[in-house]
C-alpha positions in Angstrom: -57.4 24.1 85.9 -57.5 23.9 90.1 -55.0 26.2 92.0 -52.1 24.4 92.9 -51.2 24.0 96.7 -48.3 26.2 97.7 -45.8 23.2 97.8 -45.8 22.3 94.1 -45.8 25.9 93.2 -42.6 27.1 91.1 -41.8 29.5 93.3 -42.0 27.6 96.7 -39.3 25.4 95.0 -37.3 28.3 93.8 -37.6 29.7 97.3 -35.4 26.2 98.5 -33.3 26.6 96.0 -32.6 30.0 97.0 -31.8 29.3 100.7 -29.5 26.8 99.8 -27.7 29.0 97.4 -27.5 31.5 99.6 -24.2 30.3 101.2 -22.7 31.9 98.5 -22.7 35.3 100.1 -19.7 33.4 101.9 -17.8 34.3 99.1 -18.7 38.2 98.7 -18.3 38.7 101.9 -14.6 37.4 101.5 -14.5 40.0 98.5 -15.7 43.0 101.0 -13.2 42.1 103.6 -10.7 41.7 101.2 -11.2 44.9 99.6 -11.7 46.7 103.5 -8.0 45.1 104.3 -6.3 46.4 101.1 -7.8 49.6 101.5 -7.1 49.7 105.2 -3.4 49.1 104.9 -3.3 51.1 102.0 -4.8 54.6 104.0 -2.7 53.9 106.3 0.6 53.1 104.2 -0.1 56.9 102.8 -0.8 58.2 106.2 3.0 57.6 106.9 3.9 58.9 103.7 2.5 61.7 104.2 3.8 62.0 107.8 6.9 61.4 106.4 6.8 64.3 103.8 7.1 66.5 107.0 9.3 65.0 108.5 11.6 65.4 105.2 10.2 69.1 105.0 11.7 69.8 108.7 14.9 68.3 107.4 15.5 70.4 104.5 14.0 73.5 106.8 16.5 72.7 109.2 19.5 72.7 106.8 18.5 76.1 105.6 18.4 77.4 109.5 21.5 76.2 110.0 22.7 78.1 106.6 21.2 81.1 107.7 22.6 81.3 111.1 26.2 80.8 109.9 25.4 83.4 107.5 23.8 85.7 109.8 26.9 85.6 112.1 29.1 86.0 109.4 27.3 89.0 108.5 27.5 90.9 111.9 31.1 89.5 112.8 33.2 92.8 113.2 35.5 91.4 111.1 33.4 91.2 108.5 32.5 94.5 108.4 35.7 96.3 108.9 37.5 94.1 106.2 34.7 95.0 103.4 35.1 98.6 104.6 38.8 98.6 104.2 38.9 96.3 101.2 40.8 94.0 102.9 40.1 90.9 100.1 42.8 88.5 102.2 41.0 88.5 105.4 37.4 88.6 103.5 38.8 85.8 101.2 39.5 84.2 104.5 36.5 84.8 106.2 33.9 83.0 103.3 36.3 80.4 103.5 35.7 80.1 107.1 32.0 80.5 106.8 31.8 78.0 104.0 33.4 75.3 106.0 30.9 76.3 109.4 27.9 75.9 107.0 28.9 72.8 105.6 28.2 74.6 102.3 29.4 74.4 98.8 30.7 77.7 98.6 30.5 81.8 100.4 30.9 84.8 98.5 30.5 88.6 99.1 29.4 91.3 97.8 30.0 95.2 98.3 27.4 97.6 98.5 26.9 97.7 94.5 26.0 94.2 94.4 29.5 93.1 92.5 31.4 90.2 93.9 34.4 90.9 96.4 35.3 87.8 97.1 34.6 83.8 96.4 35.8 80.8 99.0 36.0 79.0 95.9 37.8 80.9 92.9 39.4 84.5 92.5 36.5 85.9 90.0 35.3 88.9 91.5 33.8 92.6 90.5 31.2 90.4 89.0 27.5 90.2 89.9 25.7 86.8 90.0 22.0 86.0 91.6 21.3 89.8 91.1 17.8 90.1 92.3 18.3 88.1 95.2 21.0 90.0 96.3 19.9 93.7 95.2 16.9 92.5 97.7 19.2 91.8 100.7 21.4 95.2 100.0 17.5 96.6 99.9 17.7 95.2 103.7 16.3 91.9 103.3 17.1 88.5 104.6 17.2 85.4 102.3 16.7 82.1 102.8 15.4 79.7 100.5 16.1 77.0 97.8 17.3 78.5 94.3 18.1 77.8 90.8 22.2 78.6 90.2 22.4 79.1 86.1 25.0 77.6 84.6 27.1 81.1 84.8 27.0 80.9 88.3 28.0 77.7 88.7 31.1 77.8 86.7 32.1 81.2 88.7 31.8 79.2 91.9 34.0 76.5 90.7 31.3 73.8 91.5 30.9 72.1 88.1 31.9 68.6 89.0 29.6 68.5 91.7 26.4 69.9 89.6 26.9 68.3 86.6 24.1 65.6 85.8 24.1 63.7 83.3 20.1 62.9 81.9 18.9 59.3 80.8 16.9 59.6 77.9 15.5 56.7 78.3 11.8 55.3 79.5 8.7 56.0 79.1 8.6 59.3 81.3 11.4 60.8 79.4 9.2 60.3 76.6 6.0 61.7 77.7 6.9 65.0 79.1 6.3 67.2 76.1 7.7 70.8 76.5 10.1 70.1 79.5 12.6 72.6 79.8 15.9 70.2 79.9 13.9 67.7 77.4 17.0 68.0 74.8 19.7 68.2 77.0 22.1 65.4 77.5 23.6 67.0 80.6 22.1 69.1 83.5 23.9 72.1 84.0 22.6 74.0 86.3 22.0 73.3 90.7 19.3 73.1 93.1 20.6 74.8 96.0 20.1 75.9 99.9 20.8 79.7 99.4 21.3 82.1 102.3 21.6 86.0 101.8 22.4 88.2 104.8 23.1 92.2 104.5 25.9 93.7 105.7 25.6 96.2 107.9 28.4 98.9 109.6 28.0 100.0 112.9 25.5 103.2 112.1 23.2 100.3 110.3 24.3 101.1 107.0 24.1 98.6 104.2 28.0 98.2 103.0 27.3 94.5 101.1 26.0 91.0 101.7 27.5 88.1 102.0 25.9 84.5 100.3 26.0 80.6 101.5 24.9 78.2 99.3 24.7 73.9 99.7 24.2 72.4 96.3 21.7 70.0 96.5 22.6 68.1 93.0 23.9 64.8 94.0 24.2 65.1 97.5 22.9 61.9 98.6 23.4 62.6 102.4 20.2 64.3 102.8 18.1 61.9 101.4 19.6 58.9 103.2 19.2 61.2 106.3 15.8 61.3 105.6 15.5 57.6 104.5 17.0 56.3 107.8 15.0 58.2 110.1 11.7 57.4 107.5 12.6 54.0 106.0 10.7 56.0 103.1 13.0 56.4 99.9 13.7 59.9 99.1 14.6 62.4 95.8 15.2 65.9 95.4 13.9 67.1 92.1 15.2 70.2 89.7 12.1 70.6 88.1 11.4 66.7 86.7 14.9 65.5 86.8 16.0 63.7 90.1 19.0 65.1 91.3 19.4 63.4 94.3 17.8 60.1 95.4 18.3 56.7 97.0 15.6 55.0 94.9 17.7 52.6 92.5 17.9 51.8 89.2 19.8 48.8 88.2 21.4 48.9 91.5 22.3 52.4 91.2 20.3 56.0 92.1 18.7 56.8 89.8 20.1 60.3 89.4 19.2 61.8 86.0 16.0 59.8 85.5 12.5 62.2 84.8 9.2 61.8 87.2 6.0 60.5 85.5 4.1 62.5 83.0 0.9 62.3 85.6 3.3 64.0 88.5 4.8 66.3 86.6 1.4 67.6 85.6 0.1 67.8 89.1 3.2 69.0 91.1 5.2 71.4 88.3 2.3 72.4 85.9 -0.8 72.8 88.7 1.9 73.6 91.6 -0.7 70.9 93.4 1.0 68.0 96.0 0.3 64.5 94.9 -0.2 61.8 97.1 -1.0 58.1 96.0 0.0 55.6 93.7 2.9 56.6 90.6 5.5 54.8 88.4 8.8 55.8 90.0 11.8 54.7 87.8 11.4 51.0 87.2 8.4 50.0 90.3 4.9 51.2 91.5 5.3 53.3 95.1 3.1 54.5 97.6 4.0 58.3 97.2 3.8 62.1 98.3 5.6 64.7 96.0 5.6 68.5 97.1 6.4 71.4 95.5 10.0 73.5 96.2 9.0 76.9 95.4 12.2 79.5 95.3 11.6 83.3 97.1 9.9 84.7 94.1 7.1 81.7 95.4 8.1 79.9 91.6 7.9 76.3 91.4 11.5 75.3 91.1 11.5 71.0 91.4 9.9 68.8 94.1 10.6 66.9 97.3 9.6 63.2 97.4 9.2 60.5 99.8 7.9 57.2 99.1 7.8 53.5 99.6 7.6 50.3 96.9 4.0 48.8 96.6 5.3 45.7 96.1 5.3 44.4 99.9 2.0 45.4 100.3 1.1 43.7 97.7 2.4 40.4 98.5 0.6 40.5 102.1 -2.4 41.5 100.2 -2.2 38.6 98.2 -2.0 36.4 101.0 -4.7 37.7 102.9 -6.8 37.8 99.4 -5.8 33.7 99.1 -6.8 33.4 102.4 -10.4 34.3 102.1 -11.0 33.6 98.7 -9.9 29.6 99.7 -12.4 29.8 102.9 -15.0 31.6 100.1 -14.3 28.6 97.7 -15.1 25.6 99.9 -18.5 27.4 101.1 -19.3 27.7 97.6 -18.5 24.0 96.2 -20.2 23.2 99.2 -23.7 25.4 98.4 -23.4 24.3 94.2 -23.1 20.6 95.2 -26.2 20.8 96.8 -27.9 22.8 94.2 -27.1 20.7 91.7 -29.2 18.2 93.0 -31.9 20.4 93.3 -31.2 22.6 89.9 -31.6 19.4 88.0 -35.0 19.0 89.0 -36.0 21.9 88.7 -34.4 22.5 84.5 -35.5 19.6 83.6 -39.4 20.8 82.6 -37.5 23.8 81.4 -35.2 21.8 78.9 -38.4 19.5 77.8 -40.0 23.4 76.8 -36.1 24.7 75.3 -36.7 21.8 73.5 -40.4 22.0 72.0 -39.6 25.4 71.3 -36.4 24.8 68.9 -38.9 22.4 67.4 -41.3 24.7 66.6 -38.6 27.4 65.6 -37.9 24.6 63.2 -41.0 24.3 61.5 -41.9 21.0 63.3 -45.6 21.9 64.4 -46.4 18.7 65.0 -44.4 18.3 68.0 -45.8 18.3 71.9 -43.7 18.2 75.2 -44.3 15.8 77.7 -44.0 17.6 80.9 -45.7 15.3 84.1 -45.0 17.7 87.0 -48.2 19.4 89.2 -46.9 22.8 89.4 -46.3 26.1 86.9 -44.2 23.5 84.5 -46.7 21.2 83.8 -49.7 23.9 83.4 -46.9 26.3 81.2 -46.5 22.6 79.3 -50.1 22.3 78.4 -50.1 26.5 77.5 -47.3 25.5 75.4 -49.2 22.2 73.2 -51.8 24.5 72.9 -50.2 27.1 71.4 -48.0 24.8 68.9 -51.9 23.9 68.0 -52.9 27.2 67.2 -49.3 27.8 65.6 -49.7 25.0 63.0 -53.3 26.3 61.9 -51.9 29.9 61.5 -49.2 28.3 59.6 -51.7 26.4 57.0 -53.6 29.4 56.9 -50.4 31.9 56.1 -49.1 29.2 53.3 -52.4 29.3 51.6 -52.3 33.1 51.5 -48.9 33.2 50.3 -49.2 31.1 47.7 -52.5 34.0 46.7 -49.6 36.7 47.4 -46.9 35.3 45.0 -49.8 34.6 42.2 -50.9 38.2 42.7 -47.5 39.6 42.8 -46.4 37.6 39.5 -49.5 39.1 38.0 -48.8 42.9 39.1 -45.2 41.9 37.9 -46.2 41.4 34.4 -49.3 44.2 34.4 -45.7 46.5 35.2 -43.4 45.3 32.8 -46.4 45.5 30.5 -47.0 49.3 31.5 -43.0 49.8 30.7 -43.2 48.6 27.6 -46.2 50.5 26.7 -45.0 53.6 28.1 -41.7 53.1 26.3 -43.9 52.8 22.9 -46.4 55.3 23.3 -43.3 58.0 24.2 -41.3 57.1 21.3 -44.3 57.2 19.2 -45.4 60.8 20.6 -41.2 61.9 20.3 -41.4 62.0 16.5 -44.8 64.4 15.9 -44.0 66.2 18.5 -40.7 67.0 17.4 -42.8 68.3 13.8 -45.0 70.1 15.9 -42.9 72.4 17.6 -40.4 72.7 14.4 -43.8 74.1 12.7 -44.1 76.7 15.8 -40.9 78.0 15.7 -41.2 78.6 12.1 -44.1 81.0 12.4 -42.6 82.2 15.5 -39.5 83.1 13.9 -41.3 84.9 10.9 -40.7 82.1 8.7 -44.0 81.6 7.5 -45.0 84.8 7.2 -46.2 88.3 9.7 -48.2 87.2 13.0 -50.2 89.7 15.0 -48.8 90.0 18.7 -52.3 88.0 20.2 -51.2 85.2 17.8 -47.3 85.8 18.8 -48.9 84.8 22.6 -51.1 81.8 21.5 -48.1 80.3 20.2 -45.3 81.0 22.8 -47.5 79.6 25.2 -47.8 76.6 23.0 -44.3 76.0 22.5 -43.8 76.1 26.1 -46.2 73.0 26.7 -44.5 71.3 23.5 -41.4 71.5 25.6 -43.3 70.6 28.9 -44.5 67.5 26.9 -41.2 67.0 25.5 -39.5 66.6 29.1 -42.3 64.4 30.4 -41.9 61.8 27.3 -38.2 62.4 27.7 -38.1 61.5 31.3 -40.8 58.5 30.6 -38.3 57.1 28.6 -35.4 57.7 30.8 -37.3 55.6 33.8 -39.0 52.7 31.3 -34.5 52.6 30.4 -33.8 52.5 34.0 -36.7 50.0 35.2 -36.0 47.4 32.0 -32.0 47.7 32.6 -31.7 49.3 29.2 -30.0 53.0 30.2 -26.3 53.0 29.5 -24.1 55.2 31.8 -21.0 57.0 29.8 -18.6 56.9 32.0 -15.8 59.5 31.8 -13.5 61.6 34.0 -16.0 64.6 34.9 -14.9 68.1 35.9 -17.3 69.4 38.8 -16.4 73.1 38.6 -16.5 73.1 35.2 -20.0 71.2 34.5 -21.3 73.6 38.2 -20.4 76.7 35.6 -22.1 75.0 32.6 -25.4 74.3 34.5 -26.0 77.9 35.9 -25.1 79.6 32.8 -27.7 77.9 31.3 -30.2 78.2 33.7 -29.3 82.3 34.2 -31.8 83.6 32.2 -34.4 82.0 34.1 -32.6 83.0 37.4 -32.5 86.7 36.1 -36.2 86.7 35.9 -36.9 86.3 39.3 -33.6 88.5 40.1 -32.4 85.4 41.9 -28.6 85.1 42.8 -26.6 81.7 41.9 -23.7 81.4 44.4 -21.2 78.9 44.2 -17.6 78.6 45.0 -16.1 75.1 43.9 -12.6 74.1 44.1 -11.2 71.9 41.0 -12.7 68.4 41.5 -13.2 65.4 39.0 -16.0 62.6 39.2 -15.8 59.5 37.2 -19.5 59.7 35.6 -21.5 60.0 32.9 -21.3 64.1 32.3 -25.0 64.6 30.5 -26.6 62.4 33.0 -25.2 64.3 36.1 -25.7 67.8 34.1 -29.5 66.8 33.8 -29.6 66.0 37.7 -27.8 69.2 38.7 -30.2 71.0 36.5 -33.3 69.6 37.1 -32.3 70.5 41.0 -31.4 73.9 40.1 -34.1 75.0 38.5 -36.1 73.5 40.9 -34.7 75.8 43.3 -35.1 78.9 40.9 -38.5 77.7 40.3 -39.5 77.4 44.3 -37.6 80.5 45.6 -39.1 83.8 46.1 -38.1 87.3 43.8 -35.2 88.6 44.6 -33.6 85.7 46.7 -30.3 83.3 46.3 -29.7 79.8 45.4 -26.2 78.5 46.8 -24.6 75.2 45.1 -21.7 73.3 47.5 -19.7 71.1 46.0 -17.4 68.8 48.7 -14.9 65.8 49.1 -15.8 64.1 51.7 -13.3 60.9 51.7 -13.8 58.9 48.5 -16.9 60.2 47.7 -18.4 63.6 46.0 -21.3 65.3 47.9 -23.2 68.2 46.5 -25.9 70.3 47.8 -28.2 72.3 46.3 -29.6 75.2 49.0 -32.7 77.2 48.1 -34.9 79.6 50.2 -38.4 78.7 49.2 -41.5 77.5 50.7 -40.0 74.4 52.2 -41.4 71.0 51.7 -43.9 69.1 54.0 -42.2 66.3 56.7 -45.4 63.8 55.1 -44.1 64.5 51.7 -40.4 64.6 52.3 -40.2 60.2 51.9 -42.5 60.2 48.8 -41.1 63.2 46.3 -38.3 61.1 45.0 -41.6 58.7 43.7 -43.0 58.8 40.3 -45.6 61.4 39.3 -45.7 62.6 43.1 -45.9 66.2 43.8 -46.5 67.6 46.4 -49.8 69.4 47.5 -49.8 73.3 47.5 -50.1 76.7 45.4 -46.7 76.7 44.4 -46.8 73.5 42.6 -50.0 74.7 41.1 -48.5 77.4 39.6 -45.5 76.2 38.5 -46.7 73.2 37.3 -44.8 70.0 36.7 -45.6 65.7 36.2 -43.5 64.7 39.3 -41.3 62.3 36.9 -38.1 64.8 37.7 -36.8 64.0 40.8 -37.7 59.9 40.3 -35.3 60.3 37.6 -32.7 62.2 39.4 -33.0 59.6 42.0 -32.8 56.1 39.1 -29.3 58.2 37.7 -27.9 58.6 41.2 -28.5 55.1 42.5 -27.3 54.2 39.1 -23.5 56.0 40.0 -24.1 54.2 42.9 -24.7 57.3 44.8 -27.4 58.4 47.1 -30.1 61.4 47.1 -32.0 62.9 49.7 -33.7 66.4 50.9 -33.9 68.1 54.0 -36.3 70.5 54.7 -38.8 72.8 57.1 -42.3 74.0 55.9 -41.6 77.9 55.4 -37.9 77.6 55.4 -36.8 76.4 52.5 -35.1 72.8 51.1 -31.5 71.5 50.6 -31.6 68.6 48.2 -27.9 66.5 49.0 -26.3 64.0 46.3 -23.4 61.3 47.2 -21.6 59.8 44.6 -18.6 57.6 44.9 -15.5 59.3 43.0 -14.7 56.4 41.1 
């Protein structure tokens, strides 16, 4: 064949085709600016939210300043000073009254120098103690100003219950996820988030004579969070702990006050004490948010500040901007695949002639040819193509003569075997009934029966009653496959218990065990297998002495025994020489054995374990070993419990 010129070549073609499908980058590139926009506005979106966050931050700050001044001034007023001196509980009544109403707070108290309440703007409960530790730090000369946790107690002293009280919406899916919240089974917040202000009270030598407290409950006092909302435009929400408490984002046209955070917030901001900015599931919508931690004076997270903005908006210029391109990105592509088309369908249609001749071949049609008339790669693949049907349809001649020779040969190997079983089956029964004579005659003169032996003679037989039963278990086991092979061995099924038939198994085989001073360890819970109880005795003790056989002096065999779903598997664990990776496939085989001084010595026909195997498969089970050379070998059986 010539060399084609480089304008009929495939890929010359290929090459046009590719230039004139490569308008449709128009339509990625739409996808990258798209994607640039979106993530444009969206940095940006969270740039104000998190500018915002400050902002709300120096709003809250600023409320607590102005608590702390009015509590400051309170606390070095003269007044003050000389009516918790005197006990004067009018005028110091009076004064947390007046400092309450500066403050714009919720409610003053004072304390004397032991830290028990003097007097509350709010009720007539006094020579009580309430916020101790805060309070035992500002009589220790410390100034406090932070956000706290008021306890229920506290909050019922003050007289403040209406205004605290929450009640919590059980409902959602971020009720439902927050596992181990503290207010989880509550139906009704009891206790406040507050601005908290503790001042000492000091007399004119410096002396520490009491303290005096402001505090602004937080708990549904919107006007901070609309504050912050009309200076942001960002929604707002107090949190104690997960529970909003104060917020402007709605819920059925209402704030949602008394509604949880999401699982994935609460996490990050309560658990982790970390400040989460970015996407979250507030109440009912997606938002663009940033949640911070409120931490009370002992630095303990104690609920969160939030400001945030719905995604929605965003989303709906996205959209546009998305339609936008992706309508410029669709006519540039309609426009690039109508011109392919014309081109693509000269360019498939050598390709669907060879889709074609190939099915037909697939088929078994060897006959067939493709007509492909082009000067370039398709017509010279074409001619590759006739010629290898060609060769194919020899190959196949060739492969159905030697098939036919396979199946004759097989059919003749298949009656040779069934041939062998029968025979074997024969000559085992035939050898069952002599040998059975045989050995009754041994034990007799073993036994003394027939008269005094001398101990050389006492040998000669012993070790000829041992082969007899050697022999014995290879014609048994003979028998048991030729059964198996010709569909002849009957199972007996019956309800089988394991521990019992485990205990059966090594008591027999104990003697043989104590020989070698080889421990049998097994520990097997009450379990029952529907099976046929002699067949899976002779498996479990053909393994087992195995095991006793193989093992070393003065080592252990273990026995397992598990349920493992609807099935029974059992292991058998010994510590002997280990078994060859090349033999590991090939010892469940007849007469294999594997190759080495042990199996010298001990002996054996390698019929054992192919009949283990035939009665296994027969429950429907499976059996297998794993071993390392030098190691030792754990045989497993699965059988299905019923």
């Amino acid at each position: 064949m010539g060399k084609l010129p480089a304008i009929k070549k495939f890929g010359t073609k290929l090459t046009i085709y590719s230039i004139v499908v490569a308008l449709i980058p128009i339509l990625i590139l739409g996808m990258v600016s798209t994607d640039i926009i979106t993530k444009t506005m969206n940095e940006q979106a969270q740039e104000k939210i998190n500018t915002d966050l400050h902002t709300a931050e120096g709003f809250m700050a600023d409320q607590i300043d102005k608590l702390s001044t009015v509590c400051q001034y309170s606390a070095n007023s003269k007044d003050t000073i000389t009516a918790l001196k005197n006990n004067n509980i009018s005028k110091l009544k009076e004064i947390a009254i007046l400092t309450k109403k500066s403050g714009d707070a919720d409610f003053a108290t004072i304390f004397n120098s032991n830290g028990h309440v003097v007097v509350r703007s709010n009720s007539d409960i006094t020579n009580d103690t309430e916020l101790l530790p805060l309070v035992k730090k500002a009589l220790d000369g410390k100034s406090i100003s932070s956000i706290e946790i008021l306890d229920e107690n506290t909050v019922k002293k003050e007289n403040i219950e209406n205004k605290t009280k929450i009640d919590i919406i059980k409902t959602g899916v971020d009720y439902e996820s927050i596992s181990g919240h503290p207010i989880i089974n509550k139906s009704v917040e009891t206790r406040a988030l507050a601005l908290v202000s503790i001042k000492p009270i000091r007399d004119e030598d410096g002396n520490i004579i009491g303290a005096i407290m402001v505090s602004k409950i937080l708990n549904k006092d919107n006007s901070f969070v609309d504050k912050i909302k009309e200076a942001t435009k960002d929604t707002a929400t107090i949190f104690l702990d997960g529970l909003r408490i104060s917020t402007n984002v709605q819920d059925d046209n209402k704030r949602a006050i008394g509604t949880f955070v999401s699982k994935e917030v609460y996490d990050k901001v309560i658990k982790n004490g970390e400040t989460y900015y970015g996407m979250a599931f507030v109440v009912n919508d997606w938002y663009l948010t940033a949640y911070k931690p409120i931490k009370n004076s002992n630095d303990e997270i104690i609920g969160m500040l939030y400001v945030g903005m719905p995604k929605k908006p965003f989303i709906v210029l996205q959209n546009s901007i998305k339609n936008l391109i992706l309508g410029v990105g669709i006519l540039g592509l309609l426009i690039a695949l109508m011109v392919s088309f014309v081109i693509n369908g000269k360019i498939t249609k050598p390709l669907e002639e060879l889709k074609k001749g190939a099915e037909m071949i697939g088929n078994g049609n060897y006959d067939f040819r493709v007509h492909v008339d082009t000067n370039d790669e398709f017509g010279e693949l074409a001619k590759a193509f006739n010629k290898m049907a060609d060769e194919i349809r020899k190959s196949n001649e060739k492969l159905k003569k030697q098939a036919e020779e396979l199946e004759k040969s097989y059919n003749e190997l298949k009656e040779l075997d069934k041939l062998k079983s029968d025979i074997v089956a024969i000559v085992s029964h035939e050898l069952r009934t002599p040998l059975t004579s045989i050995k009754g005659y041994v034990e007799l003169v073993l036994d003394g029966t027939m008269g005094a032996i001398t101990e050389t003679q006492r040998k000669c037989l012993e070790i000829a009653n041992e082969n007899i039963d050697r022999l014995k278990r290879l014609i048994d086991n003979m028998l048991d496959l030729s059964k198996i092979e010709r569909g002849e061995l009957e199972m007996q099924m019956e309800k089988i218990n394991l521990k019992e038939l485990v205990e059966d198994v090594v008591d027999t085989l104990k003697p043989l065990a104590d020989e070698k001073n080889i421990k049998i360890i097994y520990k097997i819970n009450d379990m029952v297998l529907n099976g046929d109880k002699d067949r899976i005795t002779q498996v479990l003790t053909n393994l087992i002495e195995n095991a006793i056989k193989f093992s070393p002096i003065n080592e252990k065999v273990e026995i397992q025994v598990l349920k493992e779903g609807n099935s029974i598997h059992m292991k058998v664990i010994d510590n002997g020489p280990g078994i060859p990776k090349r033999d590991l496939d090939r010892i469940f085989d007849r007469f294999y054995q594997v190759d080495s001084p042990a199996k010298r010595i001990k002996g054996g026909f390698g019929l054992g374990l192919a009949v283990c195997k035939s009665i296994i498969e027969a429950h429907g089970g499976t059996i297998w070993v794993e071993s390392n050379l030098g190691n030792g070998s754990i045989f497993h059986i699965i059988i299905p419990i019923n």
